[in-house]
C-alpha positions as CSV (number, residue, x, y, z in Angstrom):
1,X,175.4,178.2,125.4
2,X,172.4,180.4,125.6
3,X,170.5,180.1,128.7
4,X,167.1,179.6,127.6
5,X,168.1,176.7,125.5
6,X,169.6,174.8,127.5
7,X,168.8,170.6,127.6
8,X,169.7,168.1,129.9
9,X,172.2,166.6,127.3
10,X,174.1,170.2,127.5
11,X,174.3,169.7,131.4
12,X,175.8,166.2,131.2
13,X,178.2,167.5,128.2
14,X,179.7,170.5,130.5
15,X,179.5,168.6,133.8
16,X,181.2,165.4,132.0
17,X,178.7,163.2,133.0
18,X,175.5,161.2,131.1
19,X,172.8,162.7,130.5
20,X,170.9,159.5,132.8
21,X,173.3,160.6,135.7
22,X,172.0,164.5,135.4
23,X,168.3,162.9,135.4
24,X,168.8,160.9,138.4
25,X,169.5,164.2,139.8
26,X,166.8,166.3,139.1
27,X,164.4,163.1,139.8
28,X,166.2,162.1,142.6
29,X,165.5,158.5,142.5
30,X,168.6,157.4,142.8
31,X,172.1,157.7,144.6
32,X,174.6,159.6,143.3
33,X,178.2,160.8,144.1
34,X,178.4,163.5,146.1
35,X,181.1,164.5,143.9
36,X,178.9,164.3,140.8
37,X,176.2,165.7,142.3
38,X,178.0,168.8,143.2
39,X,179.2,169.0,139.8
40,X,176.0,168.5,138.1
41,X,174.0,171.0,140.3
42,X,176.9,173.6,139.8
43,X,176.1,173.9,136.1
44,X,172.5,173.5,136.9
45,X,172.8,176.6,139.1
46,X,175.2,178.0,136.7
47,X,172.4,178.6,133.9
48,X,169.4,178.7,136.0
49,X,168.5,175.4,134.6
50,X,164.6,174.8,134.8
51,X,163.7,171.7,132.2
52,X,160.8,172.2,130.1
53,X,157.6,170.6,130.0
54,X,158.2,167.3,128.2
55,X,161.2,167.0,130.0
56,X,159.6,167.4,133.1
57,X,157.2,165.4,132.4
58,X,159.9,162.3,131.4
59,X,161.9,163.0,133.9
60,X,160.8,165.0,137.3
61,X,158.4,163.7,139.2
62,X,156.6,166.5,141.4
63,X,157.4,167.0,145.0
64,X,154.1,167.5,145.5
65,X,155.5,170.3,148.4
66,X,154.4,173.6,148.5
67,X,156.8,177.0,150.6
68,X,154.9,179.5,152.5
69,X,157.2,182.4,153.4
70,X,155.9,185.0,155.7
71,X,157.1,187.5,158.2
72,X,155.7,187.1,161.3
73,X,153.8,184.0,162.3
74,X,152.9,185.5,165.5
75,X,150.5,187.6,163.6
76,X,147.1,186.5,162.9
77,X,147.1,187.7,159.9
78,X,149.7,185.4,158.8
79,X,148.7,182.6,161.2
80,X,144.9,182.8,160.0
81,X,145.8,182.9,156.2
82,X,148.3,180.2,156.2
83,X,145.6,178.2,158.0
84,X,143.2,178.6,155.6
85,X,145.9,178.4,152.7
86,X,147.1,175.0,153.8
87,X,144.3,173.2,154.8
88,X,143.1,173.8,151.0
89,X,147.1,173.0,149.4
90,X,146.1,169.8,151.4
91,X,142.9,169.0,149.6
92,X,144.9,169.3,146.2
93,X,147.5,166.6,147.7
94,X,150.3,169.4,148.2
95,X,152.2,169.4,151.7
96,X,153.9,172.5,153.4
97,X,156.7,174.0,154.0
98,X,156.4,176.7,156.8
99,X,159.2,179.5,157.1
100,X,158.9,182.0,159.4
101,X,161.4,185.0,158.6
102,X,160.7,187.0,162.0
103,X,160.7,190.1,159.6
104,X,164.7,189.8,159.0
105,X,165.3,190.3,155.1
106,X,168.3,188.0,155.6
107,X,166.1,185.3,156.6
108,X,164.1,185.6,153.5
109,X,167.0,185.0,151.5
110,X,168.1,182.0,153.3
111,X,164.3,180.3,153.1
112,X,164.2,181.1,149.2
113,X,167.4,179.5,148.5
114,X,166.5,176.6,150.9
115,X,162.9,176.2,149.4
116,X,164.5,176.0,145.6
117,X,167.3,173.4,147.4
118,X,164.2,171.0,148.3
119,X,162.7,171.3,145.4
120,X,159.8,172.5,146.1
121,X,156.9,172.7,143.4
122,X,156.1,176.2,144.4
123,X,155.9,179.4,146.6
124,X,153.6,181.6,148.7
125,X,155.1,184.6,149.4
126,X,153.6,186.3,152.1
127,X,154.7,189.7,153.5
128,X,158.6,190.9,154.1
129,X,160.1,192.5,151.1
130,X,156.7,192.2,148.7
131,X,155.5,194.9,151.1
132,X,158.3,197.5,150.4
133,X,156.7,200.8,148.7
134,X,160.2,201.1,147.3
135,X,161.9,197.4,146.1
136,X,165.7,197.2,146.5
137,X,167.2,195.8,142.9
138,X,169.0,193.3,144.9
139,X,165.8,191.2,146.4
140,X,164.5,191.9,142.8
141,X,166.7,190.2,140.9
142,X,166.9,187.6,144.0
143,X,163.3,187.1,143.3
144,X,163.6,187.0,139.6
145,X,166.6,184.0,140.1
146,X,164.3,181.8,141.9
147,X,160.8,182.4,139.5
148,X,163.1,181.0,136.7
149,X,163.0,177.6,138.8
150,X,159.9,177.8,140.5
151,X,156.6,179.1,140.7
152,X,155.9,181.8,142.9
153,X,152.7,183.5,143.9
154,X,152.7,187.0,145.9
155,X,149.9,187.5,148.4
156,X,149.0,191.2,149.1
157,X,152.3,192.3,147.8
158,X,154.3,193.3,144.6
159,X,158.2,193.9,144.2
160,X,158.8,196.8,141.2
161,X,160.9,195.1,138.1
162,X,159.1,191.8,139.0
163,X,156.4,190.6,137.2
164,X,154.8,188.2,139.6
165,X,151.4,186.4,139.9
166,X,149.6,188.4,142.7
167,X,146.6,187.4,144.5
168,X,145.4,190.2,146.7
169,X,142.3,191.5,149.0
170,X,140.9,194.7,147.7
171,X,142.3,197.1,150.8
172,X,141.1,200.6,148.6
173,X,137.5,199.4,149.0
174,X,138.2,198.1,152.7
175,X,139.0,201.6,153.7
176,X,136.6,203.5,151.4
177,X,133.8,201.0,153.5
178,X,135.0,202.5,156.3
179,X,134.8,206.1,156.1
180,X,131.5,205.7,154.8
181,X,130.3,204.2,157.8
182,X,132.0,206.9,159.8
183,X,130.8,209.7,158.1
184,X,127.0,208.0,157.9
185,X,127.2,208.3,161.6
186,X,127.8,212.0,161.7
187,X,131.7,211.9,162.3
188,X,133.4,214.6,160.5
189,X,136.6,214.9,163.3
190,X,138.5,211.6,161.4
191,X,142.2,210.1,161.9
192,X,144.2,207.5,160.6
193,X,146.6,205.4,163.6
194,X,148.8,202.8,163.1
195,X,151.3,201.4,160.2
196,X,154.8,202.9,158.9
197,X,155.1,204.7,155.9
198,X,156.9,203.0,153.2
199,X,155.1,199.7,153.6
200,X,152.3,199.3,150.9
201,X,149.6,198.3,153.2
202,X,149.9,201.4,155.3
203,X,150.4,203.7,151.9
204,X,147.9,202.3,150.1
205,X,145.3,202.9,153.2
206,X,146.4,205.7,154.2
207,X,146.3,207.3,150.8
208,X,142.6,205.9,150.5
209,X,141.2,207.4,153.7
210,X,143.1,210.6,152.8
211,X,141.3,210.7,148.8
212,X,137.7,209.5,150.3
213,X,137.8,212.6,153.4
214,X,138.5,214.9,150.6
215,X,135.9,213.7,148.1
216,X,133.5,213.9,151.3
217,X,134.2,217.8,151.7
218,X,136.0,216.5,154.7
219,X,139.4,218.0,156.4
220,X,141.9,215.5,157.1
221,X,143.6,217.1,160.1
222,X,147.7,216.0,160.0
223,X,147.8,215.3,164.0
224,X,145.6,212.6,163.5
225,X,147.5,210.8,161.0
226,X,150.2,208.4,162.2
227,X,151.8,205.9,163.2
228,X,154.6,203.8,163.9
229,X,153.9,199.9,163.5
230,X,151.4,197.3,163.4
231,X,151.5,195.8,166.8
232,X,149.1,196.5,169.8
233,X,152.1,198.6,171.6
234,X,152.4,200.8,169.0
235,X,148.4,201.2,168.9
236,X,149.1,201.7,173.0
237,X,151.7,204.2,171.7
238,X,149.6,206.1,169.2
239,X,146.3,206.1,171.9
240,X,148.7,207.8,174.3
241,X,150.0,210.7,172.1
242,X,146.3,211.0,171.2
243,X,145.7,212.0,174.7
244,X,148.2,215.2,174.4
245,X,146.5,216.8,171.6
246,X,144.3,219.7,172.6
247,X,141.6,218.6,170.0
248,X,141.1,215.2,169.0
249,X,139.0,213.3,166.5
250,X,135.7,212.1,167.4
251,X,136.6,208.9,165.6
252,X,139.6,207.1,164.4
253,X,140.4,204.1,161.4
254,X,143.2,202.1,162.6
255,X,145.4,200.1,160.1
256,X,144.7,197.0,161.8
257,X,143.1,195.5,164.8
258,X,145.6,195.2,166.8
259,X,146.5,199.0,166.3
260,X,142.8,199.3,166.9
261,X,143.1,197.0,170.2
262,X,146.3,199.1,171.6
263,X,144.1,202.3,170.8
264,X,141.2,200.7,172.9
265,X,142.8,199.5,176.1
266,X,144.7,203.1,176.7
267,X,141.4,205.6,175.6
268,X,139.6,203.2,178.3
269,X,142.7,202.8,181.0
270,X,142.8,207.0,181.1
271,X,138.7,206.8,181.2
272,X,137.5,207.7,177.7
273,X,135.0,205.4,176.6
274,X,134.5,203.2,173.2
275,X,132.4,204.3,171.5
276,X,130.7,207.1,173.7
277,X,133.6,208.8,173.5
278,X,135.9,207.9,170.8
279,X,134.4,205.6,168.1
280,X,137.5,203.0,167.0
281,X,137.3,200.7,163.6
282,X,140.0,198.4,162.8
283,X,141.2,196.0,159.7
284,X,141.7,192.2,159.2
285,X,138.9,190.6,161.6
286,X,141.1,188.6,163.9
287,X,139.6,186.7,166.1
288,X,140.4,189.1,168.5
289,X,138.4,191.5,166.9
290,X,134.8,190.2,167.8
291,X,135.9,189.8,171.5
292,X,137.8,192.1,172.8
293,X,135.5,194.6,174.6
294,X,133.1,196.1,173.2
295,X,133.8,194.4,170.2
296,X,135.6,196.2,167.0
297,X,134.2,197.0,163.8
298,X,136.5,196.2,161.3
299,X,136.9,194.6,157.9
300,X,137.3,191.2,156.8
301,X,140.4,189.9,154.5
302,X,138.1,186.7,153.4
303,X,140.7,184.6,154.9
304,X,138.9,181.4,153.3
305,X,139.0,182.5,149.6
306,X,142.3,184.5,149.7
307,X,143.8,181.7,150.8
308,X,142.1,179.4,148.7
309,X,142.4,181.4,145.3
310,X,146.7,182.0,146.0
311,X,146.4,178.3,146.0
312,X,144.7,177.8,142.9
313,X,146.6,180.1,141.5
314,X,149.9,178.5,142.0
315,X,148.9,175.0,141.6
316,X,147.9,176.4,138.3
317,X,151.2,177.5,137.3
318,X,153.1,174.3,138.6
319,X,150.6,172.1,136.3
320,X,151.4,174.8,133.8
321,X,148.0,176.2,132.6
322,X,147.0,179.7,132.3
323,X,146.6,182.4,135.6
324,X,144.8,185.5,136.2
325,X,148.2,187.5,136.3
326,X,146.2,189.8,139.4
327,X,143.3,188.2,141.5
328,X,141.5,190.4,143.6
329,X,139.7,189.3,146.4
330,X,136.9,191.5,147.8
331,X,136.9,192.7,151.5
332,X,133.2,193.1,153.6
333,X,132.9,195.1,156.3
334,X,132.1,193.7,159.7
335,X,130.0,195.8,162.1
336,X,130.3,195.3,166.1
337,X,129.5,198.0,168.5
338,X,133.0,200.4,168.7
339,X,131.0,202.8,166.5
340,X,128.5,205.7,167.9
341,X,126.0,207.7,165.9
342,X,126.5,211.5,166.5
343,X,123.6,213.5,166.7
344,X,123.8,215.9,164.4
């Protein structure tokens, strides 16, 4: 049988059951044999089996559940966007599913499999393997495998060879905001902290600050540029071989604010003061961000409408209707007072 035209009667024909028994299953409104039902769902598994739209409408009743699958929920990144993401899933009449993979690929795997084994109607992908530069074919075709069953929607991520639905902020124009703040107030002397090479976020800013210093007649001075996570220990980290160099930059764009907060509390521990000193900007607007001292300018993600646009988005494409393929959400730069004006 060819996979794409496959019914529910070719199901029941292969699993040697009716074709009522294989639409108790995939409505599960009623009991049936464990034995059956392993049979059945083999066969379904076997050809990917997703029915089509009259079908479902005859015979699958929505779970009216939604899977949010992040990396971290420790971050507030995540936290804040899930927040925002569920509380609107909620005002369509969806429920959530929360799986937290605690950045282990392995774990990804097991919550993809486990979302499509509970039937959910759809999927917010968040982080993890959507943020590899370079996609392994494995995760891939993984991915691929489970968008034949269910929806999926990728937030501030994209996996090469998979042509997902992608909502995402506009990071370019976050970072471009930046350095022209920066160089407005006199700073010339300019780095880059934070994030690991190979992850899109960091590649994608650190490849915009790197195109706007040049098209600003600026240097970009190589000792200023790194990094080696997202955490506030690795901003501690990055503050402290900072401190070694025999010049260092008059101001500095970390890759998020909790880099930016690391960067702070070890320029002020060793007495260098934000911003007299060094001036420090960060990205994402945590909460943190407006209140940890002196309070960092940074840029926002729009937590409310990213959230609230992936969710449109993939309630769009479980009620079937048409989806921007790429949404891009606009970022806005906040302004608090780690910045100085130079004199000239």
């Amino acid at each position: 049988m060819k996979k794409e035209n496959i019914t529910i009667y070719d199901i029941a024909k292969e699993a040697n059951v009716s074709p009522a028994t294989v639409s108790r299953v995939l409505t599960g409104n009623a009991k049936v044999r464990p034995q059956t039902m392993r049979k059945i769902v083999d066969v379904i598994e076997k050809y990917n089996f997703r029915p089509n739209s009259l079908a479902r409408s005859l015979l699958h009743k929505q779970s009216k559940t939604i899977g949010f699958i992040l990396p971290d929920i420790n971050h507030p990144f995540f936290s804040t966007l899930v927040q925002k993401s569920e509380a609107h899933a909620l005002e369509l009449g969806y429920t959530s599913f929360l799986c937290n993979t605690m950045n282990s690929s392995e774990n990804e795997s097991k919550y993809l499999q486990s979302l499509v084994e509970k039937q959910v109607d759809g999927i917010i992908y968040l982080g993890g393997r959507i943020n590899d530069t370079d996609t392994e074919q494995k995760y891939a075709d993984e991915m691929k495998k489970v968008m034949e069953r269910i929806p999926v929607v990728f937030v501030n991520g994209q996996m090469t060879g998979v042509d997902a639905h992608i909502v995402r902020t506009d990071e370019e124009s976050g970072i471009e905001k930046l350095v022209e703040l920066l160089v407005n107030l006199n700073h010339k002397k300019i780095g880059f902290l934070g994030g690991i090479e190979g992850i899109s976020s960091t590649d994608v800013k650190t490849n915009t600050f790197v195109k706007m210093m040049n098209n600003k007649g600026l240097d970009v001075n190589k000792d200023w540029v790194f990094g080696n996570g997202f955490s506030i220990e690795s901003g501690e980290e990055v503050a402290a071989q900072l401190l070694y160099l025999k010049e260092r930059p008059t101001a500095v764009i970390c890759v998020n604010d909790f880099v930016a907060i690391g960067v702070i509390k070890v320029l002020t521990k060793f007495g260098l003061k934000v911003p007299d000193d060094v001036s420090v900007v960060g990205f994402d607007d945590i909460y943190l961000a407006e209140h940890f001292p002196p309070g960092i300018t940074t840029v926002s993600q729009n937590y409310d409408l990213l959230g609230e646009t992936a969710i449109n988005v993939l309630a769009d494409l479980i009620n079937e209707r048409d989806a921007e393929r790429e949404t891009v959400v606009p970022t806005s730069l906040i302004l608090r007072d780690s910045c100085k004006l130079l004199s000239e």
